[in-house]
C-alpha atoms as one frame of an Amber mdcrd trajectory, in Angstrom:
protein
 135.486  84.438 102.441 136.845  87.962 101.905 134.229  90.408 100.093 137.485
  91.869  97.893 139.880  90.155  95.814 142.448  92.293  94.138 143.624  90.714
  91.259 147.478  92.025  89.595 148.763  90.299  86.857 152.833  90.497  87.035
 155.704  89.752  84.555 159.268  91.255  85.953 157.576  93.984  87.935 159.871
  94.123  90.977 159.997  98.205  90.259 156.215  98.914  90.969 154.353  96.115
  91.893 155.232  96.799  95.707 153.904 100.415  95.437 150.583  98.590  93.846
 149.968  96.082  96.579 150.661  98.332  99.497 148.157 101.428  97.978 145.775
  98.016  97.620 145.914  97.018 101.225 145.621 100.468 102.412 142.785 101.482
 100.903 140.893  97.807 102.018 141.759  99.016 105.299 140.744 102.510 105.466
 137.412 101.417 103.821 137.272  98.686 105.990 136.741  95.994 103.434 137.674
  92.089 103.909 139.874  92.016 101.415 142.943  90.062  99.735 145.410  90.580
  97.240 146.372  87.927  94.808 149.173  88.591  92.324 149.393  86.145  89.367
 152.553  85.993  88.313 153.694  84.762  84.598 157.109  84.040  85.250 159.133
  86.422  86.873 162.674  86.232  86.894 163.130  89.419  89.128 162.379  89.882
  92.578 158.502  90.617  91.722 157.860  87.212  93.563 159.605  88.177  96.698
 158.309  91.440  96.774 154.711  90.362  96.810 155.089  87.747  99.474 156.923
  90.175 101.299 153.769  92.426 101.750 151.517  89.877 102.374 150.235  89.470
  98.819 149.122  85.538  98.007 150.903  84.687  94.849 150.209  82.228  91.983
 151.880  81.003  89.508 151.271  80.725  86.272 154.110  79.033  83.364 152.123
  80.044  80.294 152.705  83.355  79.271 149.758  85.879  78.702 147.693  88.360
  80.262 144.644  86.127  79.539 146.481  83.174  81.178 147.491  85.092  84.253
 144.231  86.843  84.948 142.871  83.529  84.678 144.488  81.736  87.028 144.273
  84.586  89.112 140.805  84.722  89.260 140.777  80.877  89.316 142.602  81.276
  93.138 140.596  84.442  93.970 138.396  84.152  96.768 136.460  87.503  97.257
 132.850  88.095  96.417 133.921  90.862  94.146 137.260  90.874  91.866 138.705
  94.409  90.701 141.338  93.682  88.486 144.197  95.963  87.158 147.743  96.515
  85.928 150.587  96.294  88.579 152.734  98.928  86.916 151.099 102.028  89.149
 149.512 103.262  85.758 145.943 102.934  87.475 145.359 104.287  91.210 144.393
 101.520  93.456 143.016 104.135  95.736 139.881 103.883  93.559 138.664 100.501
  94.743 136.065 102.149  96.811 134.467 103.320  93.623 134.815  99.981  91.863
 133.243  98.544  94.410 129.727 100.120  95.652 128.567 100.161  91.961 129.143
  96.432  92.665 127.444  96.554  96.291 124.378  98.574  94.825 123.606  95.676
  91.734 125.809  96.334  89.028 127.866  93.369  87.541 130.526  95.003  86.723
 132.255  98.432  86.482 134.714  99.747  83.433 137.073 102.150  84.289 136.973
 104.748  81.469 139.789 106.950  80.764 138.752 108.552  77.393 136.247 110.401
  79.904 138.715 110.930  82.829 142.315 111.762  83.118 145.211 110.587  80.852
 148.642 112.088  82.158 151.009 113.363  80.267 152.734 110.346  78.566 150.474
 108.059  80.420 149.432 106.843  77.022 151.198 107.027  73.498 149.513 109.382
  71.227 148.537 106.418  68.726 147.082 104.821  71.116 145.004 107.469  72.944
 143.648 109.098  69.170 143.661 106.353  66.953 144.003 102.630  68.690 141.494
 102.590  71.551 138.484 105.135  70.041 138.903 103.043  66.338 138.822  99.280
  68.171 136.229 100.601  70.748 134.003 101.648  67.852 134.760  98.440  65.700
 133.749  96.627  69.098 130.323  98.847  69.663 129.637  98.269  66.529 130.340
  94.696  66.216 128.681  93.702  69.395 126.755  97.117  70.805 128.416  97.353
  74.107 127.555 100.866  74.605 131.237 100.992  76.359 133.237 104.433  75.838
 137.225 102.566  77.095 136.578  98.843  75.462 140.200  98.375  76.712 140.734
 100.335  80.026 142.518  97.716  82.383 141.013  98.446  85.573 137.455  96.676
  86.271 135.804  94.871  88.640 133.047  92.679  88.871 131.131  90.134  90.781
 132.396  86.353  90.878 128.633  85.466  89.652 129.310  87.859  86.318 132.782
  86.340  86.563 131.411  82.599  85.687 128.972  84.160  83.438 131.137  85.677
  80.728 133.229  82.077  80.103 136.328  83.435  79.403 138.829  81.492  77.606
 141.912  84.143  76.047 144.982  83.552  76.581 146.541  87.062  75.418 145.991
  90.729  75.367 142.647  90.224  74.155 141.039  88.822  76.757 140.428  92.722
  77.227 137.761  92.247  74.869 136.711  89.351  75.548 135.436  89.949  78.350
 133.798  93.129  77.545 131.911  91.395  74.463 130.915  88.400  76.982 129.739
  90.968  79.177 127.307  92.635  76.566 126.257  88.722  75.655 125.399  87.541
  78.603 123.253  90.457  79.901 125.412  91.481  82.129 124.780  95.218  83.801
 127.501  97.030  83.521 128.061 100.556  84.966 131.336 103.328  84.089 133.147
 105.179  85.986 135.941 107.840  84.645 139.382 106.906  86.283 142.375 108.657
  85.988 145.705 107.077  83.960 149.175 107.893  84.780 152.328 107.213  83.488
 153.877 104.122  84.682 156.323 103.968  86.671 158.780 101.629  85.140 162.053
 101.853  83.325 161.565  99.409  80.986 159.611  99.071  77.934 156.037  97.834
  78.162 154.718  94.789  77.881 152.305  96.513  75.402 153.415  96.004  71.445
 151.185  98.662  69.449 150.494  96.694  66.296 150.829  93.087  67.320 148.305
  93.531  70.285 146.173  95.785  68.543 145.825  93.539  65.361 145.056  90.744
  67.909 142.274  92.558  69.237 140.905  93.136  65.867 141.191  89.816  64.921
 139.144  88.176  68.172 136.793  90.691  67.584 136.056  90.006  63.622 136.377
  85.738  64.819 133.788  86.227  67.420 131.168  88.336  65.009 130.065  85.960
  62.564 127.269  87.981  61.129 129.517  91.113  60.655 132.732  88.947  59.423
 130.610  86.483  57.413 126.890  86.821  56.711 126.399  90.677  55.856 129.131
  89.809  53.713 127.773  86.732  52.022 124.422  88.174  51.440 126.283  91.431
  50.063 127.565  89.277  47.337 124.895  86.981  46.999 122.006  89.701  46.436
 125.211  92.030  43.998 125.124  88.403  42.319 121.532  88.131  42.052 120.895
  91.248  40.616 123.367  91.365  38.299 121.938  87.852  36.265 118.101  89.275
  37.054 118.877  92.462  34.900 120.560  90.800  32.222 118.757  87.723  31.781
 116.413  89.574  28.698 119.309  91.033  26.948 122.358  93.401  27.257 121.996
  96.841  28.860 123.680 100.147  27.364 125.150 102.570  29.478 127.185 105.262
  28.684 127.458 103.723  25.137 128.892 100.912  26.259 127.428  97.118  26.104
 127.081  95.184  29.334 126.189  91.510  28.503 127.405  87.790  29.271 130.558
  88.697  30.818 129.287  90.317  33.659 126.457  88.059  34.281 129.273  85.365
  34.466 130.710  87.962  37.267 126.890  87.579  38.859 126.915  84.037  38.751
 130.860  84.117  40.735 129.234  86.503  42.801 126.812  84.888  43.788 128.415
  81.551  44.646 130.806  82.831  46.580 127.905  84.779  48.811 126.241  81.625
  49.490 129.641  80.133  50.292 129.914  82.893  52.782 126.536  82.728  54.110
 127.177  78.532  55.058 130.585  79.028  56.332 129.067  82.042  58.751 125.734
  79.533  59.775 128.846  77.361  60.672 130.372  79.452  62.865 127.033  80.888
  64.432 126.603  76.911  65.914 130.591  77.121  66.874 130.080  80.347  69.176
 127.126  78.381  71.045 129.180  75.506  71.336 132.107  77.770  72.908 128.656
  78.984  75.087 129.754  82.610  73.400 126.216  83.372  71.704 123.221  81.275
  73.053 120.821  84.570  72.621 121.557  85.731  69.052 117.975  85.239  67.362
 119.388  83.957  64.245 120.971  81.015  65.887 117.658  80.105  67.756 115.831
  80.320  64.451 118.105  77.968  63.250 117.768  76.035  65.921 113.820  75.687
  65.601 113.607  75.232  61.820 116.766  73.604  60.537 117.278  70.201  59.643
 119.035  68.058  57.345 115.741  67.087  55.599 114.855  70.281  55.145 118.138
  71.333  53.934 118.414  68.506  51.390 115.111  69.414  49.823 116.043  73.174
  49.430 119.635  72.144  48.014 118.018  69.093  45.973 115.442  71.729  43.888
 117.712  74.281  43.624 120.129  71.419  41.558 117.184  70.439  39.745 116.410
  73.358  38.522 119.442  74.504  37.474 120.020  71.167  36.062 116.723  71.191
  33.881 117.999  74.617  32.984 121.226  73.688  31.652 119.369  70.473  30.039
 117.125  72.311  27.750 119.973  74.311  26.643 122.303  71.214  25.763 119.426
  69.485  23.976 118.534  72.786  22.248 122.091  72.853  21.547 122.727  69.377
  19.869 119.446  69.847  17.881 120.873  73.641  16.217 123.800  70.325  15.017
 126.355  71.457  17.784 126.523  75.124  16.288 127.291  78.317  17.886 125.851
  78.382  21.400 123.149  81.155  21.868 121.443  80.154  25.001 124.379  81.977
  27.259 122.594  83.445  29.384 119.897  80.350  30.397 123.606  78.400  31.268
 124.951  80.627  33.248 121.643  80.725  35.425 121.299  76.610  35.264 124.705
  76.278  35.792 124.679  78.764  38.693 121.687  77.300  40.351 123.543  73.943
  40.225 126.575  74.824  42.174 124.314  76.635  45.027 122.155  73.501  45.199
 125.251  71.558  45.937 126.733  73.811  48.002 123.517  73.886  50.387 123.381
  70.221  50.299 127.081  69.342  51.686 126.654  72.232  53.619 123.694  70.785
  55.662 125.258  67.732  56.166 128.085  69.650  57.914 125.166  71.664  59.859
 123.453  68.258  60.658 127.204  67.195  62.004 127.026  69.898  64.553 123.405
  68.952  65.206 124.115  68.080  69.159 124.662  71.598  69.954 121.631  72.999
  67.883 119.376  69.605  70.056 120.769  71.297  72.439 119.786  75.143  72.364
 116.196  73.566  70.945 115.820  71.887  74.616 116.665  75.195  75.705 114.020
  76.906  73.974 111.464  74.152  74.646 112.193  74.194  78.616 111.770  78.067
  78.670 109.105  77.848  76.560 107.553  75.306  79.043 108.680  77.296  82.191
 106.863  80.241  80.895 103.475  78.582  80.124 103.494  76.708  83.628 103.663
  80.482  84.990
């Protein structure tokens, strides 16, 4: 087994991918490292194929088009201790491997190349990209998932094939960038930087890059695979705006600025606040869907709801919350067809009732639906139990 595997995605890159695998091989042998070079290639219809072979590169193919889908099925053939991935278009220096490596060699599960804090040529990098693209999705991504990385989407890593199976990766396009950084930061994983150094490729033709497409792709993965930032602060946002808004308007109207705020805008508090809860379920949802997709199995929130959740439990809540709201709106129809079905004064008690009626049914169905994805919650409550178990025995 070789301790190196040099992984090169390539799509029509007869111009530079030689120049890539031969600085490759002669850095593994200056350094004297077992090494190999694997090129995963997503269709060429150039001479990138021949070219590879040619210099002693193992190739493998892969139909579906990506970068995801060809680093994945070239880390699939890979069979080095260590993989150091990168772009085959002589952007990145494969001299460096030496210093992707002993990071590697002295514990660390991976290593990030980071060119914010090294190098960046002279049009190595468009000036969107360099001031606005990869600082604005880095930050999104540190803040999302607190990577503490300073290049979220620097191509050139490496990492070990243990750290490799850990981070579950499953992208198919540009984002499996950060994908696998956010895995990373999930599952523990130690990661170490190192400043690298970014020229300009050497290629004629356009990248493979598209600004806004990938970009937006990125953002999206990001704000899919974050349900507390996408949905729950959200939802409980709205639900506690909501809340409020009915609390301090439930005795009477307020005056502000010499102007009345009454019904209508606890109606707005009562919207409010069913759409929070609404927001709230459908992020609980996707909390269970991320351990499913074994994306999340330490987020605290998802273990609480693993020990305290059940259907029963859920019913209950949902079942007094109707019943209240229901008694609520009761008293004000009876009160109503004894006043001889005049003018309706008790606004304010419906719109609470009434309000307290739709969350109660929303938090029944919706615990049904949680009770549906019940295996994977048995699941992470084994977890806890075993662990639990493992630590008393010690």
């Amino acid at each position: 087994m070789p301790e190196v595997s040099v992984v090169m995605p390539c799509l029509n890159e007869e111009e530079t991918l030689g120049i890539c695998i031969e600085k490759a091989k002669a850095t593994l042998e200056a350094l004297g490292i077992d090494g190999e070079v694997v090129v995963a290639d997503n269709g060429s219809t150039d001479r990138s194929v021949e070219i590879a072979e040619s210099l002693g590169a193992r190739v493998v193919h892969q139909p579906l088009k990506g970068y995801g889908n060809a680093y994945l099925a070239g880390f699939a053939a890979a069979e080095g201790r260590y993989f150091i991935m990168g772009d085959s278009d002589d952007s990145y220096d494969w001299t460096d491997i030496g210093r992707f490596v002993e990071p590697l060699r002295a514990g660390a599960d991976m290593v990030m190349g980071t060119r914010l804090k090294g190098k960046i040529e002279p049009g190595a990098m468009p000036f969107l990209h360099r001031y606005l693209g990869n600082p604005v999705l880095t930050g999104i991504l540190n803040l999302l998932f607190r990577t503490g990385i300073s290049d979220a989407h620097c191509g050139m890593r490496s990492f070990t094939r243990e750290a490799y199976a850990r981070m579950h990766l499953r992208t198919s396009g540009m984002e499996f960038a950060s994908e696998m950084v956010i895995n990373a930061s999930k599952a523990k994983l130690e990661i170490a930087e190192i400043p690298i150094t970014l020229r300009k490729d050497a290629r004629t033709k356009a990248p493979h890059l598209r600004t806004w497409r990938d970009g937006w792709r990125h953002l999206r993965f990001m704000l899919l695979y974050s349900p507390t930032g996408l949905f729950l602060v959200p939802g409980l946002i709205l639900l506690g705006l909501g809340v409020a808004l009915q609390a301090i308007l439930y005795p009477g109207p307020l005056h502000i600025a010499g102007r009345e705020i009454d019904v209508h805008t606890m109606i707005l508090g009562s919207l409010l606040s069913i759409l929070g809860v609404q927001v709230i379920t459908t992020g609980l949802f996707a909390k269970v869907y991320s351990y499913e997709r074994h994306f999340d199995r330490r987020d605290p929130l998802l273990r609480t709801l693993a020990r305290r959740f059940n259907l029963e439990r859920g019913l209950v809540l949902g079942l007094v919350l109707f019943l209240v709201g229901f008694a609520v709106d009761l008293g004000v129809a009876l009160t109503w067809v004894h006043s001889g079905f005049g003018p309706l004064h008790a606004l304010r008690q419906a719109i609470v009732g009434s309000t307290l009626m739709a969350v109660g049914g929303q938090v029944i169905f919706s615990s049904f639906f949680l009770s549906m994805l019940s295996v994977q919650v048995s699941d992470l409550r084994e977890d806890d139990d075993a662990g639990e178990a493992a630590r008393r025995a010690s």
